[in-house]
C-alpha positions as CSV (number, residue, x, y, z in Angstrom):
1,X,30.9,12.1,3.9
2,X,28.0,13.2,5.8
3,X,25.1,11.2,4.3
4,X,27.6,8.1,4.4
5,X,27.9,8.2,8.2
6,X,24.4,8.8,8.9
7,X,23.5,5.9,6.9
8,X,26.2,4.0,8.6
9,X,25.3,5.1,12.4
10,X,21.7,4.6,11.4
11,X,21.4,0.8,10.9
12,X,20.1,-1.3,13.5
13,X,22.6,-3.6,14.0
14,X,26.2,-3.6,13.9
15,X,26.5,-6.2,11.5
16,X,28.0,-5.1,8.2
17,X,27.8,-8.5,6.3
18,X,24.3,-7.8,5.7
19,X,24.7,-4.8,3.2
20,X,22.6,-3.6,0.0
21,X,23.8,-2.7,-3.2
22,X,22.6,1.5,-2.9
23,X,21.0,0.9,-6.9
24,X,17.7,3.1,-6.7
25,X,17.3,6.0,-7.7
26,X,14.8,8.8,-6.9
27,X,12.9,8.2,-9.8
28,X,12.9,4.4,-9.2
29,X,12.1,4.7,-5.6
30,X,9.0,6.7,-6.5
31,X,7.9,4.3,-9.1
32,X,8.2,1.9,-6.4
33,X,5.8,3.4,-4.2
34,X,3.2,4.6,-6.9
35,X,3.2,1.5,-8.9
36,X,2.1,-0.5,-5.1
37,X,-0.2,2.2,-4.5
38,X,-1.5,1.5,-8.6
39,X,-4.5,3.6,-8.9
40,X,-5.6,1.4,-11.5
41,X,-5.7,-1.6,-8.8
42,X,-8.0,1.1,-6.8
43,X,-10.0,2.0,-9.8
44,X,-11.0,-0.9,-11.8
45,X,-11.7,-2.8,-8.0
46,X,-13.5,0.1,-6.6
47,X,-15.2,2.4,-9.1
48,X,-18.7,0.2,-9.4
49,X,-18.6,-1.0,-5.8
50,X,-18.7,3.5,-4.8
51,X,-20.7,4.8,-7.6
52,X,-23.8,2.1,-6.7
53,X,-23.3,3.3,-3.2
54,X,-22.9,7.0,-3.7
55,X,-23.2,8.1,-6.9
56,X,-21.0,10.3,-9.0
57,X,-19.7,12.5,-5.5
58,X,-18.1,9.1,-4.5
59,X,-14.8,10.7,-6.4
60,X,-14.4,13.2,-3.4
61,X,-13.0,10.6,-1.6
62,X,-10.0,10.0,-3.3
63,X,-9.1,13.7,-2.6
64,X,-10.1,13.3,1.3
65,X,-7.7,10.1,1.3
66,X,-5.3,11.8,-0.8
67,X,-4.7,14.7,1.5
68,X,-5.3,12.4,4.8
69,X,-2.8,10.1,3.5
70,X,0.0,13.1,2.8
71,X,0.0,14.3,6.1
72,X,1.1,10.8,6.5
73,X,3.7,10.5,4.4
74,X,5.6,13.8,5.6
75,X,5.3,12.3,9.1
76,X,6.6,9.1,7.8
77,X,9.1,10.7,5.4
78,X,10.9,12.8,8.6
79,X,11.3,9.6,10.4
80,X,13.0,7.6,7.2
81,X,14.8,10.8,6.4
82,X,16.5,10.3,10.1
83,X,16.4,6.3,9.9
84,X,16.7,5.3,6.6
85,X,16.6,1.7,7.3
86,X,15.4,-1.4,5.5
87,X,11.8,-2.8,7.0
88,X,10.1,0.7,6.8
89,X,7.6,0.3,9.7
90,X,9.5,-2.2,11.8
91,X,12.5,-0.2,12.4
92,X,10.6,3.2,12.8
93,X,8.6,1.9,15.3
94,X,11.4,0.2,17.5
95,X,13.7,3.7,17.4
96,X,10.2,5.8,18.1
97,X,8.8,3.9,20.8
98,X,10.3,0.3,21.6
99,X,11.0,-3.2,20.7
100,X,7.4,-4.3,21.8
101,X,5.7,-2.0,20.4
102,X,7.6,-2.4,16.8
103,X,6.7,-6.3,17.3
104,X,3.0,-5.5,16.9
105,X,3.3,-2.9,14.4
106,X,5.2,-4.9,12.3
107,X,3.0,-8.3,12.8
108,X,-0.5,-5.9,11.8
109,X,1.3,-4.6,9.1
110,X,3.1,-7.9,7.7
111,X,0.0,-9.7,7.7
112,X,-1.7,-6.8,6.1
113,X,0.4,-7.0,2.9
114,X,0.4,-10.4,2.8
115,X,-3.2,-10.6,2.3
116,X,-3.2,-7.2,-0.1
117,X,-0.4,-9.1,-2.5
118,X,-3.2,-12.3,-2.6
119,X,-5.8,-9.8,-3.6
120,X,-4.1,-7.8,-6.0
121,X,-2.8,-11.7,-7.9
122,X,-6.5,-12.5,-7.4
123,X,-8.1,-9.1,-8.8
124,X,-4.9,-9.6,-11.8
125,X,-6.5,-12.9,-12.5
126,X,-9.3,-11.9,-13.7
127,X,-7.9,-9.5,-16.1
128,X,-5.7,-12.4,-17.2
129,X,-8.6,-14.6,-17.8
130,X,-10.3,-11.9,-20.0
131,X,-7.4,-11.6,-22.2
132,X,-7.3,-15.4,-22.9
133,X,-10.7,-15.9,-23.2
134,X,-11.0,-18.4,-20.4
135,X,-13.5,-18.9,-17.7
136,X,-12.4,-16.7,-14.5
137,X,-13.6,-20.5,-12.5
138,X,-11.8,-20.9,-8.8
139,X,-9.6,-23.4,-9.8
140,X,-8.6,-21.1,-12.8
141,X,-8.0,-18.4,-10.7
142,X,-6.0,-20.2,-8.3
143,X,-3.9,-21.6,-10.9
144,X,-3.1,-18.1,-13.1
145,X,-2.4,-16.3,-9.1
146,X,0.0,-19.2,-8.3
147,X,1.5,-18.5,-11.9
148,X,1.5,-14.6,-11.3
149,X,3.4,-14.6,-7.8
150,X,6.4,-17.2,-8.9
151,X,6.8,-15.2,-12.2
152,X,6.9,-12.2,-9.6
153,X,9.2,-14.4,-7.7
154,X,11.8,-14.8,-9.9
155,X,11.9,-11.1,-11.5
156,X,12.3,-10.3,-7.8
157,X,15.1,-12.6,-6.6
158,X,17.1,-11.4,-10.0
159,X,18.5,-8.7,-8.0
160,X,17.2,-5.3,-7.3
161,X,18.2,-3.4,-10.6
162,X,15.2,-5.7,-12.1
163,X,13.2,-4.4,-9.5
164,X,13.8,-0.9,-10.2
165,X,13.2,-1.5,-13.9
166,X,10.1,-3.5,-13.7
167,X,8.8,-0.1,-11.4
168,X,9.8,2.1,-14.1
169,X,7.9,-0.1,-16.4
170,X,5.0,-0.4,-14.2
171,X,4.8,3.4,-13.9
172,X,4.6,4.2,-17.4
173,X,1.6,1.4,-17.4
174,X,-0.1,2.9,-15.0
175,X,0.1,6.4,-16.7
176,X,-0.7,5.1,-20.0
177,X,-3.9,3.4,-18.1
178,X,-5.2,6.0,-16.0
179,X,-4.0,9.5,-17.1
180,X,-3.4,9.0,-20.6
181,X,-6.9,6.8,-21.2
182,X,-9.1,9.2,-18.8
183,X,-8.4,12.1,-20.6
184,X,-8.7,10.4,-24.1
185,X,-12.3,9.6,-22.5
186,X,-13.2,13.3,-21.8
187,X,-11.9,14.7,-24.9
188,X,-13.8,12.0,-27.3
189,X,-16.0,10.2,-25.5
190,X,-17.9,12.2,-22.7
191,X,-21.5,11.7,-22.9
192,X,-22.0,13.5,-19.0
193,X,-21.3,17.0,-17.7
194,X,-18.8,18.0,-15.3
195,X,-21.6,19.2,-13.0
196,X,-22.6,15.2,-12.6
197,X,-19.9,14.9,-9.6
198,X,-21.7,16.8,-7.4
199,X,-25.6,15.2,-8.5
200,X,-26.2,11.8,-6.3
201,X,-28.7,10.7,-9.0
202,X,-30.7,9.1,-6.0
203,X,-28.1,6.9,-4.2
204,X,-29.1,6.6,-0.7
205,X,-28.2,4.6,2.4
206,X,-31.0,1.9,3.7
207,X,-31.7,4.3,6.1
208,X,-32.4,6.8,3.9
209,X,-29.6,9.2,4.4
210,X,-27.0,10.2,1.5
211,X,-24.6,11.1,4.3
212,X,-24.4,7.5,5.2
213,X,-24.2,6.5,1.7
214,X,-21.4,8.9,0.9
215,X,-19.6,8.0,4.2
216,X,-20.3,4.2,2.8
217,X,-17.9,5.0,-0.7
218,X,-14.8,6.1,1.6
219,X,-13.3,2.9,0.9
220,X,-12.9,3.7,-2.6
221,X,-9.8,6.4,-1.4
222,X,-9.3,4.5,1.3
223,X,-8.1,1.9,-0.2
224,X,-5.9,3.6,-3.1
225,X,-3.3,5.6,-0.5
226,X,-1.3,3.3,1.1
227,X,2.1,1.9,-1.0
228,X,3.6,4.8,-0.6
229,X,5.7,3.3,2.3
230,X,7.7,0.9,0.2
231,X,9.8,3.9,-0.9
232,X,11.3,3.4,2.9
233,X,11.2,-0.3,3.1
234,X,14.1,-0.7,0.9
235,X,15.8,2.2,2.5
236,X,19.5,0.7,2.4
237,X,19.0,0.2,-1.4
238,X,17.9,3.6,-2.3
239,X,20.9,6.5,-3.0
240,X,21.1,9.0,-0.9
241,X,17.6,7.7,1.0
242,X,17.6,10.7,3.6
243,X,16.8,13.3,1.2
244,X,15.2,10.8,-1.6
245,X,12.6,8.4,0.6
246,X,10.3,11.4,1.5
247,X,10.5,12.9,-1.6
248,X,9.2,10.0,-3.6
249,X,6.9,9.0,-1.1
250,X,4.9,12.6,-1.4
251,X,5.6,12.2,-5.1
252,X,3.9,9.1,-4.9
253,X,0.4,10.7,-3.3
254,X,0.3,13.3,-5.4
255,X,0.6,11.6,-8.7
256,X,-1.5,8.5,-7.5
257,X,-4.3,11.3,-6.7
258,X,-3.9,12.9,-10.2
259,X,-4.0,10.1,-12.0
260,X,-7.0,8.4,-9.8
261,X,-9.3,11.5,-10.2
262,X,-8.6,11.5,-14.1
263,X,-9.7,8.1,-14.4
264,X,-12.6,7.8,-12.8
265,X,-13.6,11.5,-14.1
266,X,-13.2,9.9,-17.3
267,X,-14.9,6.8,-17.1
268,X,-17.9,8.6,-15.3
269,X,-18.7,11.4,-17.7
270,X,-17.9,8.8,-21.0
271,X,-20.8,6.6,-19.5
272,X,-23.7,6.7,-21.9
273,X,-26.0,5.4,-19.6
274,X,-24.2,6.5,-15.9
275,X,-28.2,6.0,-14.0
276,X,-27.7,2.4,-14.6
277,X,-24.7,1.8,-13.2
278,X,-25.7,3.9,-9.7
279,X,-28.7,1.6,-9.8
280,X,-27.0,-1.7,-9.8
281,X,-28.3,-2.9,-13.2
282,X,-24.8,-2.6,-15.1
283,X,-21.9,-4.3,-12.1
284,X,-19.0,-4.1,-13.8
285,X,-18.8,-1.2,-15.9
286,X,-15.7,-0.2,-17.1
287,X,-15.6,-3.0,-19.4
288,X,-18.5,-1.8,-21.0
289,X,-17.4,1.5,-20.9
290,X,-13.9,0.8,-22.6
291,X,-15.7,-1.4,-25.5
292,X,-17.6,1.4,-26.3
293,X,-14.9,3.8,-26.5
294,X,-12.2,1.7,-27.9
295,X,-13.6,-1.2,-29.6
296,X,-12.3,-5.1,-29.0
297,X,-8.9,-4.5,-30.3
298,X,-8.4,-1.2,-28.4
299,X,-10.2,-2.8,-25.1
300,X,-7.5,-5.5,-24.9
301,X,-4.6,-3.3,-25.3
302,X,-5.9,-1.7,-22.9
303,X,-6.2,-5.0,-20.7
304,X,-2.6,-5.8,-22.1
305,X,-1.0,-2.6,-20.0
306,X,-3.2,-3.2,-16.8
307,X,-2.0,-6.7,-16.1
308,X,1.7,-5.2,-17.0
309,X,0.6,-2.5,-14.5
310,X,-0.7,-5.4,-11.7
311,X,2.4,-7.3,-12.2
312,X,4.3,-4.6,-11.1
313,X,1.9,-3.7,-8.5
314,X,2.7,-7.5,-7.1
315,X,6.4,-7.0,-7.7
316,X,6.7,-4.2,-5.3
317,X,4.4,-5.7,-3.1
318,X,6.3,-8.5,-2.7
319,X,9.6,-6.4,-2.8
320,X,8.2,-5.0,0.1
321,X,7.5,-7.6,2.1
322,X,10.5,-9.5,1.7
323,X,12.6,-6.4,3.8
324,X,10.1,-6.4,6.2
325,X,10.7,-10.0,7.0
326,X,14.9,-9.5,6.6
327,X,14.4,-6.2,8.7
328,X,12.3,-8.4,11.0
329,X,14.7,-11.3,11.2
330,X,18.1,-9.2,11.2
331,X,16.2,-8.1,14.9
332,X,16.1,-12.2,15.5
333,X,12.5,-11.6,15.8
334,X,11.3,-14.7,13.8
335,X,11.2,-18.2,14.1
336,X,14.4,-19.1,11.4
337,X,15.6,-15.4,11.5
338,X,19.0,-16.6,10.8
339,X,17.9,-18.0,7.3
340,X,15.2,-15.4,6.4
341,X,18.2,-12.3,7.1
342,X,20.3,-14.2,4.6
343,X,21.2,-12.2,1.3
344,X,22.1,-13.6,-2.1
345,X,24.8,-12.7,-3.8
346,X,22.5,-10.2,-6.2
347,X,22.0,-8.6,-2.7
348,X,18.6,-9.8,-1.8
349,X,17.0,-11.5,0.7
350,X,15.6,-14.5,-1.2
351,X,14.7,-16.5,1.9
352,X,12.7,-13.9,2.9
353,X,11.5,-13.7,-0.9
354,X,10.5,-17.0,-1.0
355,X,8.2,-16.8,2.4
356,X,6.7,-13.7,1.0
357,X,5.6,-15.9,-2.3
358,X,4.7,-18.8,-0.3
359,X,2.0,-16.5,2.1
360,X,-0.2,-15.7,-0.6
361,X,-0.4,-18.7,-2.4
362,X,-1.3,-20.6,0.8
363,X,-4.4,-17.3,1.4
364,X,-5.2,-18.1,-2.7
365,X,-5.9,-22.0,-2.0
366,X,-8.0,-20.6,0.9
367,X,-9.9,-18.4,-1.4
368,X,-10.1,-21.2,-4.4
369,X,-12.4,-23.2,-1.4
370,X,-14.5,-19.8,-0.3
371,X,-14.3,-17.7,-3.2
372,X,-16.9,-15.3,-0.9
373,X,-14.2,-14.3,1.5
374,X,-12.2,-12.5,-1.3
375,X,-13.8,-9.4,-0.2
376,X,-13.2,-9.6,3.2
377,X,-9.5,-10.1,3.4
378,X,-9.1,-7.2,1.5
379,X,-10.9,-5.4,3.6
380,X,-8.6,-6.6,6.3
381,X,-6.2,-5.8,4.5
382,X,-6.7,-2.0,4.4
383,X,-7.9,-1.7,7.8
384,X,-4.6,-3.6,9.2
385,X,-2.3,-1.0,7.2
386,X,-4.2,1.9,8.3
387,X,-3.7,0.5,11.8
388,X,-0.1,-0.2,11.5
389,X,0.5,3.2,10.2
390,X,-1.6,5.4,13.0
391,X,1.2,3.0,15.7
392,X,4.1,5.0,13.3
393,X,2.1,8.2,13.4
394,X,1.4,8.2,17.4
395,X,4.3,6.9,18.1
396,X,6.2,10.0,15.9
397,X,3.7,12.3,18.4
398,X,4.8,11.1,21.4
399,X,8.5,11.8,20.4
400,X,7.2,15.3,19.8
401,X,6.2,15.4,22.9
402,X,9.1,14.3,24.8
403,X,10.9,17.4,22.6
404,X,12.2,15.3,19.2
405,X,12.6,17.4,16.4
406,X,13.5,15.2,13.1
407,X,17.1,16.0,12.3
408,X,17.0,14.2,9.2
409,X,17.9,15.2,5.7
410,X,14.5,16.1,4.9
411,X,12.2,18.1,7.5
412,X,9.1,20.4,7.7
413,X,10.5,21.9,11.0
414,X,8.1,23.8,13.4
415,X,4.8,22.7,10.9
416,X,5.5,19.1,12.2
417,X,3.8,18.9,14.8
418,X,0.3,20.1,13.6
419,X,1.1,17.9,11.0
420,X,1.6,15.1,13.2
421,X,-1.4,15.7,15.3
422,X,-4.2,16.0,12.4
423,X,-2.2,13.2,10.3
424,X,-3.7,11.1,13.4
425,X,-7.2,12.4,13.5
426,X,-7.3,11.5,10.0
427,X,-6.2,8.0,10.4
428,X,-8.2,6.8,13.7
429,X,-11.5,8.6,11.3
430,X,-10.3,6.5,8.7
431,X,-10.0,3.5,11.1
432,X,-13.4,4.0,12.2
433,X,-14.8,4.2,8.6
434,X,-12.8,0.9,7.6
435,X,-14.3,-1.1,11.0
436,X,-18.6,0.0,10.2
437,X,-20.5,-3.5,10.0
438,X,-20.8,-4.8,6.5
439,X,-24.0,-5.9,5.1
440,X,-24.8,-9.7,6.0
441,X,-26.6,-12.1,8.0
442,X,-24.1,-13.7,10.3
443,X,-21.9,-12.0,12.7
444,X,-18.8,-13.1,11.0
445,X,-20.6,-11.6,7.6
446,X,-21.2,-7.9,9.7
447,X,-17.7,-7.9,11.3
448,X,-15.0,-9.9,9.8
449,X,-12.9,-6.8,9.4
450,X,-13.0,-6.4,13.1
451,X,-12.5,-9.8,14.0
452,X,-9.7,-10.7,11.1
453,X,-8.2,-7.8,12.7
454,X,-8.3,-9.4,16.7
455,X,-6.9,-12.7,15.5
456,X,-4.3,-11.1,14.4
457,X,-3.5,-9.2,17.1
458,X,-4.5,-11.4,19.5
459,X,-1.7,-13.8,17.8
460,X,0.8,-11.6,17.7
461,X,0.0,-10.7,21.4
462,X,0.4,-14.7,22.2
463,X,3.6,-15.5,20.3
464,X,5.2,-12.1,21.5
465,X,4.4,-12.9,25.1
466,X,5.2,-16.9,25.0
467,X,8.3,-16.6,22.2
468,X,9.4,-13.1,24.0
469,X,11.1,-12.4,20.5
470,X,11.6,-9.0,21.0
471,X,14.7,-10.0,23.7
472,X,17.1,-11.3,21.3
473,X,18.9,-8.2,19.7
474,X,20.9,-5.3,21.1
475,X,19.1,-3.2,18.1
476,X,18.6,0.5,19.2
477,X,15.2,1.4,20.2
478,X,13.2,4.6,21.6
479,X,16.3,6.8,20.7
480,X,14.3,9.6,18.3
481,X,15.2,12.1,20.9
482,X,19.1,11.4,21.5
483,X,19.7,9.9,18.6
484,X,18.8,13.4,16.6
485,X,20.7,15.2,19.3
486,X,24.0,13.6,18.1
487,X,22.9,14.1,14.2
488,X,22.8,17.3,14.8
489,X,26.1,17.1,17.1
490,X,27.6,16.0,13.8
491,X,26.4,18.1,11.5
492,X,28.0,21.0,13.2
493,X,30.8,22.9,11.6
């Protein structure tokens, strides 16, 4: 009786047509969040891209991100645990701070995932297009993405059962292609020793330093520790989500950083010729390294289980994105909200499915015409979650402040605090790492991150002011305080 009313008094609006079938579990929740984190996704991007630029020590980073990124998650999880409510970010931010400021956080971090859910079908492409044996062209690519995110689509709008398996699935893909192949790697196949993680092998920065050079390969963890979130963003879906969200979200870190380190520990110590690779002469490695150690056959049975893993990676993605627009719209804070908070009778929002598909394929005909700026979304993209999520984590400090204590299912009590307060010294260093100029001759080429990320703020800032969105619903907002006060009022014997 006591979870059921705190779910009940928790949603945001007092409209009970729009109701979720309660069908995940704890272990499909966390397969949720780990297969859209998908350290594979990380590795296979990422792994030539920080070992050219730092060497072997470049794997420190997904340690650093890993333990930046769970302070995080346990400030995150104590706000689901006492607001378990569909739309993750958007809803934590309007009962933490206000209706404004959940607008903005919500608008960075919408357009964020829409442009990581066109990379991730871009990057899948590729690995499609090596399976076939068919040139990885732009109009190729285009084509198999646009194929990727309907397939996704569909599998999606079948109801969120499908969803959970198609996690579960995607989990045991994304074991069998990062923990179970790295250490197959370093029992048969290492040609390094262990001691090569901590040996440079003469990467440097252009200005000579390795401390710039090392700083230069954060993006490698940077990039890997954010998914965890959707565990929360289908909150109404999960069973019992006040205990569960947080629990799978952590779960999700520390088995993404497990199975991340094993990887790329693998695929550095089984390279027979590691020197090239840091020098630039071999770009895309694990290919190479995967032939060698498992033959053709082996190689695309390998490729086989990552695009499996990618799909899944989409799927939640997308799953994602969808209850941020419903959570957004159920708040009337969208042009059409009335027809994007809509629910089908499998119990999802497939309006808000549909825009979610439609997104990224307009961003993929963008990249078919400037195949270039592939790499610069996704750096937008990482930078706008990061952003997004230090709004949730400040926000969740000034609570503190004003005296909330989280009176959720799920708490860390009197360590909160610290938590909360280096959780954002973490994120406004990673920020900072995320915003350095990249290499390039233009200014758009040295700061597109920066100035992807002002257009859309600066839009969001327009609309907000001009639309005044955030006026149309009576939905609770910068309540962390009393709100707790009478959780714990009903808790009482």
């Amino acid at each position: 009786m006591k979870n059921s009313a705190v779910k009940d008094t928790s949603l945001p609006t007092s409209d009970t047509s729009s109701q979720f079938e309660r069908s995940i579990g704890l272990i499909s929740n966390f397969s949720l969040g780990f297969t859209y984190l998908s350290p594979l996704t990380a590795v296979y991007s990422l792994f030539a891209l920080a070992i050219t630029l730092a060497g072997p020590p470049s794997i420190w980073w997904i340690l650093v991100a890993a333990f930046g990124q769970l302070l995080v998650a346990i400030v995150f999880g104590e706000t689901a645990s006492q607001y378990p409510i569909t739309g993750g970010l958007y809803p934590w931010a309007r009962r933490l701070w206000g209706r404004k400021y959940a607008w903005m956080a919500a608008w960075i971090y919408l357009w964020a995932i829409v442009v990581t859910v066109t990379s991730i079908a871009e990057y899948s492409a590729a690995f499609v297009a090596s399976l076939f044996h068919y040139e990885n062209s732009p109009i190729n690519s285009l084509l198999t993405s646009v194929v990727l995110l309907l397939f996704v689509m569909v599998i999606n709008m079948s109801g969120t059962k499908n969803l959970a398996r198609v996690a579960r699935i995607g989990f045991w893909c994304e074991i069998v292609s990062v923990i179970a192949l790295g250490i197959y790697l370093l029992i048969f196949h290492r040609e390094q020793p262990f001691s090569i993680v901590f040996d440079s092998m003469g990467a440097v920065a252009s200005n000579g330093s390795y401390v710039t050079a090392f700083f230069s390969a954060s993006l490698l963890g940077l990039f890997m520790f954010f998914g965890f979130e959707a565990c929360g963003n289908v909150a109404e879906e999960v069973k019992n989500p006040s205990r569960q969200i947080p629990v799978a979200m952590i779960l999700s870190i520390v088995f993404g950083a497990i199975s991340a380190v094993i990887s790329v520990l693998g695929y550095l110590l089984a390279s027979p010729n590691l020197a090239a690779i840091v020098s630039g002469k071999i770009s895309d490695p694990i290919p190479a390294i995967l032939r060698d150690a498992l033959g053709t056959t082996g190689a695309n049975i390998f490729i086989v289980i990552a695009i499996i893993a990618m799909l899944s990676c989409i799927l939640s993605l997308q799953a994602a994105l969808s209850r941020l627009l419903f959570s957004f719209s159920r708040d009337k804070m969208l042009p059409k909200s009335a027809w994007l908070s809509k629910l089908s009778a499998q119990g999802v929002p497939d309006h808000a499915m549909i825009v979610s598909c439609i997104l990224p394929l307009i961003i993929c005909v963008w990249v078919y015409f400037s195949p270039d700026n592939l790499a610069r979304i996704t750096a937008f993209a990482v930078i706008g979650i990061y952003v997004a999520f230090q709004m949730i984590v400040f926000a969740a400090l000034r609570q503190r402040i004003k005296g909330w204590k989280p009176a959720g299912e799920w708490s860390v009590g009197r360590f909160g605090f610290a938590i909360n307060v280096i959780a954002l010294i973490y994120g406004v260093m990673a920020i900072y790492l995320l915003a350095q100029p990249a290499d390039g001759h233009t200014i758009l080429d040295r700061w597109v991150v920066l100035i992807g990320l002002a257009i859309v703020i600066g839009s969001g800032l327009l609309y907000m002011f001009i639309a005044k969105p955030y006026g149309q619903s009576n939905a609770p907002e910068n309540d962390a305080v009393e709100y707790a006060n009478k959780l714990r009022a009903f808790k009482q014997p």
